[in-house]
C-alpha positions as CSV (number, residue, x, y, z in Angstrom):
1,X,10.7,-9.2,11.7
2,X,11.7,-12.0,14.2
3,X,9.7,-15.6,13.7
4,X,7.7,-15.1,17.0
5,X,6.8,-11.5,16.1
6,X,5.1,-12.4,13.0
7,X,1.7,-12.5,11.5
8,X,0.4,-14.9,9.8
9,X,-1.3,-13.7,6.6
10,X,-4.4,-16.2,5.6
11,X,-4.6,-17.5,1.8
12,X,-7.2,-19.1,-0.2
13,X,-7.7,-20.8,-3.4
14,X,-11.0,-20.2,-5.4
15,X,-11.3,-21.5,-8.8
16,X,-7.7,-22.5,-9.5
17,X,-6.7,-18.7,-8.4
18,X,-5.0,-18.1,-5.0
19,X,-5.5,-15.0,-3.2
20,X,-3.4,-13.5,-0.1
21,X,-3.4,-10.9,2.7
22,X,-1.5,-7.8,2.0
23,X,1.0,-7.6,5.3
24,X,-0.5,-4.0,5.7
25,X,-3.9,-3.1,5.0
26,X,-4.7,-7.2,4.8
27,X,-7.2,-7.2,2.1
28,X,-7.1,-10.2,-0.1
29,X,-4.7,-9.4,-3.7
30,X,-4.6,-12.2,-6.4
31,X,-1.3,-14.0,-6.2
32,X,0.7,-16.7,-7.8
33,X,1.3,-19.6,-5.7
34,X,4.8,-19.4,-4.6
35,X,4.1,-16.1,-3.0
36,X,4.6,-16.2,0.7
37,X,3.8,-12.5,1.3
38,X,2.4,-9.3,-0.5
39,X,2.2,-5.2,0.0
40,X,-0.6,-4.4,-2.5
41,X,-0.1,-1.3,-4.7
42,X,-2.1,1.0,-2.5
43,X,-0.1,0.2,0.5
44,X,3.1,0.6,-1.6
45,X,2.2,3.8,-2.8
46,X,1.6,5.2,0.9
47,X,4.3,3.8,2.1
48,X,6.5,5.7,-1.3
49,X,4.7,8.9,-0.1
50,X,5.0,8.8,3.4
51,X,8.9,8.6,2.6
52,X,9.3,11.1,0.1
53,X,7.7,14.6,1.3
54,X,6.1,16.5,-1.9
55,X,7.1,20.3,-2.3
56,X,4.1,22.1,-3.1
57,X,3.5,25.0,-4.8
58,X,0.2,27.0,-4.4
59,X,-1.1,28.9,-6.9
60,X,-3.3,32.2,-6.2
61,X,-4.5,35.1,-8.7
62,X,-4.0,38.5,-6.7
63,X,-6.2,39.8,-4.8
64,X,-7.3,43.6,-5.0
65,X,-5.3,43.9,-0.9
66,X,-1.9,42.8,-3.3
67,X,-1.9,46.3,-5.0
């Protein structure tokens, strides 16, 4: 992402802790406080399955049409 296309993510420190916007869903995630920027877990697993289409295999018990 170019400098003047991007967002900047707002941080806070309560309690000695400092928290941080994911850069997609931008909810706050604990952080330590070199971190310049985040994807939570939630965001990283969407992102994983978005990616990587699941096969799926659906199971059904015959029906009484199947004979």
């Amino acid at each position: 992402m170019s400098k003047e296309n991007e967002i900047e993510l707002m941080s806070f420190t309560e309690k000695g802790q400092r928290w941080l916007q994911c850069k997609s869903c931008y909810e706050y995630q604990r952080v330590e406080e070199k971190t310049k920027s985040i994807t939570c877990a939630r965001c990283t697993m969407i992102g994983t399955l978005k990616r990587k289409p699941m096969d799926c295999l659906l199971y059904t018990s015959p029906s009484p049409r199947d004979k």
